[in-house]
Residue frames relative to the residue before (quaternion, step in Angstrom):
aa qw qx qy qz dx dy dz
X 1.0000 0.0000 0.0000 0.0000 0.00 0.00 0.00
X 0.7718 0.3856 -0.3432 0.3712 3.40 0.85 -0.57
X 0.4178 0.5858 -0.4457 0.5326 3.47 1.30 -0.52
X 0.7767 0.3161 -0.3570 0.4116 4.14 0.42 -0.66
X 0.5168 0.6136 -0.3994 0.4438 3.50 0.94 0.19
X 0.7050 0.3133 -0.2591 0.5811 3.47 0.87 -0.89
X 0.3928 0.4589 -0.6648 0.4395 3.73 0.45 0.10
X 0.6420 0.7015 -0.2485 0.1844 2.75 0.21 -1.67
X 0.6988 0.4194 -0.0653 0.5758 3.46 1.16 -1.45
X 0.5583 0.5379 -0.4017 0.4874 3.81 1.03 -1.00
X 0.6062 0.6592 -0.2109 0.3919 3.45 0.97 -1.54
X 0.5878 0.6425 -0.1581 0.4656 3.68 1.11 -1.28
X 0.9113 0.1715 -0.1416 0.3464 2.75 0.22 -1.84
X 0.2774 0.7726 -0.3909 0.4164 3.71 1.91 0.16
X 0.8041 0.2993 -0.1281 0.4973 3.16 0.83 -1.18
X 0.5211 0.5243 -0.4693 0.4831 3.80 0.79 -0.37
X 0.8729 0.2952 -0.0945 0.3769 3.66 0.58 -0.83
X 0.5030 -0.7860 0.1776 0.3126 3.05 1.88 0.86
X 0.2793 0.7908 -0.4648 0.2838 3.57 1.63 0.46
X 0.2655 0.6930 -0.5836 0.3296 4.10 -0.11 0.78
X 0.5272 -0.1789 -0.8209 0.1271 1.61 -1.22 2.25
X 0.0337 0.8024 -0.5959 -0.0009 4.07 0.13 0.35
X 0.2051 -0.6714 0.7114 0.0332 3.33 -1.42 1.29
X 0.0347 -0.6250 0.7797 -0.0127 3.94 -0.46 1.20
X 0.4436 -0.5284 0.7176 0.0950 2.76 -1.91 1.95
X 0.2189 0.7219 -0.6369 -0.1590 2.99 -1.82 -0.25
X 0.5051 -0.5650 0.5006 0.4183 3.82 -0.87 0.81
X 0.8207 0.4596 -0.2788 0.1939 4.05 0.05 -0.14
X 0.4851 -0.8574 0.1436 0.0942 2.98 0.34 1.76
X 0.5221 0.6681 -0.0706 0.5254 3.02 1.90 -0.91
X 0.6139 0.3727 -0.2803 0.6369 3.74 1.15 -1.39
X 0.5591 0.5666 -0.5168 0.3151 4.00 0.42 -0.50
X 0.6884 0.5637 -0.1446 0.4329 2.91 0.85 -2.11
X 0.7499 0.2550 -0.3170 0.5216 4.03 0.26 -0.71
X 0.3682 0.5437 -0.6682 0.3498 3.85 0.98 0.27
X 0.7648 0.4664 -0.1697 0.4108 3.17 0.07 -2.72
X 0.1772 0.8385 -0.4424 0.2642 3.84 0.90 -0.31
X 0.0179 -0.7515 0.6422 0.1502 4.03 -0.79 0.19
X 0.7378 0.4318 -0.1769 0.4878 3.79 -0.78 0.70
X 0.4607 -0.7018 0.4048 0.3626 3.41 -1.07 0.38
X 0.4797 -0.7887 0.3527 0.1536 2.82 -1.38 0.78
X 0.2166 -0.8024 0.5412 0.1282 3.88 0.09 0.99
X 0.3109 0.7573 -0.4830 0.3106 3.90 0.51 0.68
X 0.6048 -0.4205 0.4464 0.5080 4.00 -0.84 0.24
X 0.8189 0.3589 -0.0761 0.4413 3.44 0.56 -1.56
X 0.3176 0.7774 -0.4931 0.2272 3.55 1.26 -0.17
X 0.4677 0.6353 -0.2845 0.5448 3.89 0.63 -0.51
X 0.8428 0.3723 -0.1151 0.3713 3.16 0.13 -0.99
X 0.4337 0.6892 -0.2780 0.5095 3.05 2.11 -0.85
X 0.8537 0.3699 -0.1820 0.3181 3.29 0.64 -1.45
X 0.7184 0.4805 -0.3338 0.3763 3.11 1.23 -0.42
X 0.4849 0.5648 -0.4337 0.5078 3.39 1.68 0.38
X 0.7778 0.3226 -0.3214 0.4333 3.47 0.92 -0.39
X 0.4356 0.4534 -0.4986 0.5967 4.00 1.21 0.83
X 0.5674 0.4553 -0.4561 0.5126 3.80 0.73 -0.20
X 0.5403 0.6713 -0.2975 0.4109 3.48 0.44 -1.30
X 0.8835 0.2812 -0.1443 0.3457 3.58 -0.08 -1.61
X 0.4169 0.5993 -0.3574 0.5825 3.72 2.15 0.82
X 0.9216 0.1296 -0.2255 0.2880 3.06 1.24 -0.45
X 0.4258 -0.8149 0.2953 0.2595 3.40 0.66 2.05
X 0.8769 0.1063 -0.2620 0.3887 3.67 -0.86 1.51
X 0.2322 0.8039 -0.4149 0.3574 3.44 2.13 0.28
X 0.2564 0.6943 -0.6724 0.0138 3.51 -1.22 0.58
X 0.4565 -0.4998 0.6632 0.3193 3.46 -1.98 -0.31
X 0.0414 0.6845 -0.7180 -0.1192 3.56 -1.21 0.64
X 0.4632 -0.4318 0.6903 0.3499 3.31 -1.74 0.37
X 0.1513 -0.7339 0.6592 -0.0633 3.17 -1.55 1.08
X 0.0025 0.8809 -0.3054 -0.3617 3.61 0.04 -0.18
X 0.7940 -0.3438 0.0935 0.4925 4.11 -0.94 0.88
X 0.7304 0.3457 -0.3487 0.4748 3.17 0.57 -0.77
X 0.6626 0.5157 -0.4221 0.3419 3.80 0.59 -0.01
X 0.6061 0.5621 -0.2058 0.5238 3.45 2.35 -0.53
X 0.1151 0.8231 -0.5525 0.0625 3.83 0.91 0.83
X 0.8440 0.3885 -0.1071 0.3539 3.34 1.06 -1.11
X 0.5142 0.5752 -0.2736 0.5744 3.01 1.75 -0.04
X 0.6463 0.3483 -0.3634 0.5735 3.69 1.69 -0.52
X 0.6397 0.5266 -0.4218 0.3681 3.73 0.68 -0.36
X 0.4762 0.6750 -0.3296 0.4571 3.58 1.40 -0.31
X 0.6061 0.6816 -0.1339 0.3874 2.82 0.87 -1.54
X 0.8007 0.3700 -0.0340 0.4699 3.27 0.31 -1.87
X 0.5145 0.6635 -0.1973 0.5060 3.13 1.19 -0.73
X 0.8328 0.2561 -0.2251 0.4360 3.35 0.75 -0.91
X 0.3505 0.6528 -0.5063 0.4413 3.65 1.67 -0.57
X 0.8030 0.4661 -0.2301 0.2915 3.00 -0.17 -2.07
X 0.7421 0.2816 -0.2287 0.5637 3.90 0.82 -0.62
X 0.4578 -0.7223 0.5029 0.1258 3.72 0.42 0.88
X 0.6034 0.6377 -0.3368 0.3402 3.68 1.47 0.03
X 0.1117 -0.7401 0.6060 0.2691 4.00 -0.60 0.23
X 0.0932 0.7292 -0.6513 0.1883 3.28 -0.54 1.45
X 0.1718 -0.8126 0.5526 0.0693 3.18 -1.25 0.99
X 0.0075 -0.8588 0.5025 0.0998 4.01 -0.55 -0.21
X 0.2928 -0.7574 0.5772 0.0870 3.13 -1.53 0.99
X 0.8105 0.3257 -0.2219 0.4333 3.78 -0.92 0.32
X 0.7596 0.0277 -0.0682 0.6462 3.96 0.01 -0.99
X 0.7026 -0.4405 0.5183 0.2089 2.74 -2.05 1.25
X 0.3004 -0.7351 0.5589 0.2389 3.80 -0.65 0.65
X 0.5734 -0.7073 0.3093 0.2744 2.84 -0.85 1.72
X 0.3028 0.7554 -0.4582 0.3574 3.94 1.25 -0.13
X 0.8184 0.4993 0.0084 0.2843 3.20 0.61 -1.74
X 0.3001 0.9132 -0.2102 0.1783 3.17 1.74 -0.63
X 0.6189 0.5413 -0.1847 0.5384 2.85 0.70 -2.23
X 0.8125 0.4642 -0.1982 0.2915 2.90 -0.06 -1.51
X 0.6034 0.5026 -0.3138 0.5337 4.01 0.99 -0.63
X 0.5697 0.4740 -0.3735 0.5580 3.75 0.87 -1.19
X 0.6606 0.4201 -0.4117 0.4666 4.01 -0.47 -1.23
X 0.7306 0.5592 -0.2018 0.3360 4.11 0.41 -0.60
């Protein structure tokens, strides 16, 4: 459910800021599968399904790939990063220095 929430938001903010085409990875095979999905979905998260895929058709060549964890270091260090600092913070231009390590080792 969370992994479909932040689509959900990635999906948002693509489109608040007019970004189109964007491909959002994600390690969670399942949110791929009920994206690319035919029919309605009757899931906990099924809602959420749809409103990523009415977001989706605004943005012309937009998809979800499956990616797998180890290919999502920086998308989990984000992640953790934010739990742990309780802050919603967002950034534009340089790579936050957080992230470094992790871009260099790549």
């Amino acid at each position: 459910m969370v992994e479909a929430l932040a689509g959900r938001l990635a999906c948002q903010i693509a489109l608040e800021f007019h970004l189109s085409p964007v491909t959002i990875e994600t390690d969670c095979l399942q949110l791929v599968q009920a994206i690319q999905a035919e029919g309605e979905d009757t899931s906990v998260f099924g809602r959420v399904i749809d409103d990523i895929s009415l977001v989706l058709t605004s943005l012309a060549g937009s998809f979800f790939c499956h990616v797998y964890r180890e290919s999502n270091k920086i998308a989990h260090k984000l992640a953790h990063t934010a739990l742990i600092s309780g802050l919603q913070v967002s950034w534009s231009g340089d790579v936050p220095p957080v992230l470094d390590e992790i871009l260099c080792n790549n």
